[in-house]
N, C-alpha and C positions, 0 to 999 in steps of 0.2 A: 019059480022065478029063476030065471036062467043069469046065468054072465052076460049074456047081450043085454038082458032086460037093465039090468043094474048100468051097463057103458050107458048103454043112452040118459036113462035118469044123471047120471053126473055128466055129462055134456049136459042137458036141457038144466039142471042147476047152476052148471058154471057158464054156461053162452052169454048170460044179462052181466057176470062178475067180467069176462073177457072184453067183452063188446064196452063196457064201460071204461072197463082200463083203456082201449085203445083211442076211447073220445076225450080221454083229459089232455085238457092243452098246456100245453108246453108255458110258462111263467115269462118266458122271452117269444115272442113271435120271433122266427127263423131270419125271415124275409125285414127285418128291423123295422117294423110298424110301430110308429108311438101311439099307445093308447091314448084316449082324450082324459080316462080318470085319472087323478092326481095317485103315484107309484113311483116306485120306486125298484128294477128288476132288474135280478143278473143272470146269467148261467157261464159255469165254470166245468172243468169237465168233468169232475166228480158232484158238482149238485146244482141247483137253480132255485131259485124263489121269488114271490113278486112282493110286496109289502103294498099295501094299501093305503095312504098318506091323505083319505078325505076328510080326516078326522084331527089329521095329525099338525099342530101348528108347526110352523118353520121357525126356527129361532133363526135373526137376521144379527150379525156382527161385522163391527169395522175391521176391513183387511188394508193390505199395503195400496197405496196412491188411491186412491179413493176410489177404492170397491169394494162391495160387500161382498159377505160370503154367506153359505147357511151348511150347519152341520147338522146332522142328523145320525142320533141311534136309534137304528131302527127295530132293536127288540133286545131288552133288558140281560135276556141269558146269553144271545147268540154275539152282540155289538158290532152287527153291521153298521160299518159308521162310512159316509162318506162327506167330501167338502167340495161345493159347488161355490165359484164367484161368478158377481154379475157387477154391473156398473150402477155406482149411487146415488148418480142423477136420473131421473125418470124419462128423459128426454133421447138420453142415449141408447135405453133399450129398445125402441122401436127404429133405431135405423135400419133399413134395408139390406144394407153388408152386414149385418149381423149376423144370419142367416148363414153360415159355413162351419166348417171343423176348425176348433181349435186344438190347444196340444193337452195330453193328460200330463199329472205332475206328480212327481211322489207325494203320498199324501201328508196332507199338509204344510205343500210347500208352493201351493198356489198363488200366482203375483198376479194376471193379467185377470179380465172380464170372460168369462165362460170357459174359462177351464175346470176339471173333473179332476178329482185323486178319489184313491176310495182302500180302503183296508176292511178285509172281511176273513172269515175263518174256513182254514182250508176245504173241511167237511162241515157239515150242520152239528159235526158233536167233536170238532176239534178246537182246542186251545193254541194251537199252533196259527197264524196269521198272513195272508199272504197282503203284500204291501204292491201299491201299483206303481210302475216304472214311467221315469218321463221321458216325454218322446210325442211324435207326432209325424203319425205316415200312415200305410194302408192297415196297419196292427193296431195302432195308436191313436187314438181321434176321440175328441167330444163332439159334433156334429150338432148345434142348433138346427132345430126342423121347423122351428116355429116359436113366434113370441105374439100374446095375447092380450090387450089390454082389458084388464078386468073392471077395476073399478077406482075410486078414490076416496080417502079420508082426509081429513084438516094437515094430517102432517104426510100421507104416504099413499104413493100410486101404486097400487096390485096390479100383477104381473103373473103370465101363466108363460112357465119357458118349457116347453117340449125338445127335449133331447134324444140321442141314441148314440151309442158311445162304443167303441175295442179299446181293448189295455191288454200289456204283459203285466205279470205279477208275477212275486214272487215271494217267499217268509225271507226271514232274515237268518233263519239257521242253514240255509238253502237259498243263497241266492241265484245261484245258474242252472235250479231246475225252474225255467221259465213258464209260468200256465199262460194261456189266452184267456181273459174275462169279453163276454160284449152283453150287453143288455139295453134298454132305455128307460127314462125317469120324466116326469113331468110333475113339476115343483109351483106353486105361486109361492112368488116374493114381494116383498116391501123394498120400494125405493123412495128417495126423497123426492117430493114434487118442485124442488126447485130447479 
């Protein structure tokens, strides 16, 4: 058995490990497509992840002038957590202008209907936290693609909001090294049917 014989045997072992790697897709589609399954996805420039949310209930809470919000941790070691509002009449979410960019806000400091903040960890195994900046322009944007009406109970109309969103962020030990985050999420909420 020669040295040729051996290169080829680990090429033809490692072809199906390569060719795999280069078919995994990215957690964020590039091109800002919102998936239709309920997620939750970011990419930053050191990491990306999608989070799965068909399982996951949304807790709905009262924010300023009547609109709700919903927070979500989205994984107990890591606490990606972000805060989305929406409006708390059911009637409001299906207008037609709805459908645009709003502004992002620090997180947790959301007033209007469809605004984004969102604080996450700068690596997948950092303690350190990058907070999102408010603002709204070609960096900046929550982007409604689409709202859905689902279904209805005795007290509450379900709602499917399909988003795609750019943010700055940044930690607070380090606020002027600015990252770019973008990703999209697609959440159902509960609103009041009245």
């Amino acid at each position: 058995m020669t040295l040729k014989y051996y290169t080829r045997l680990a090429l033809i072992l490692l072809l199906p490990a390569l060719l795999f790697g280069a078919c995994e897709k990215s957690a964020v589609d590039p091109d800002g497509k919102v998936s239709n399954g309920l997620h939750f996805a970011f990419k930053t420039p050191d990491w990306e992840k999608r989070v799965d949310l068909t399982n996951h209930e949304m807790g709905i809470h009262l924010g300023y002038h009547n609109i709700l919000y919903t927070q979500v941790i989205t994984s107990p070691s890591l606490f990606e957590t972000f805060i989305f509002t929406f409006p708390m009449d059911s009637s409001s979410m299906v207008k037609a202008g709805n459908l645009k960019k709003y502004a992002i806000e620090a997180y947790g400091e959301n007033k209007e209907a469809f605004q984004f903040s969102l604080r996450l960890p700068v690596t997948a195994e950092s303690s350190n936290y990058l907070i999102s900046k408010p603002g709204l322009s070609e960096k900046s944007y929550n982007e409604v693609v689409a709202i859905t009406y689902v279904r209805s109970t005795d007290l509450a109309a379900h709602f499917r909001v399909k988003c795609r969103y750019r943010l700055l962020a940044a930690t607070e030990e380090k606020p002027n090294n600015v990252k770019e985050i973008y990703g999209t999420f697609n959440f159902e909420v509960r609103t009041s049917r009245n």
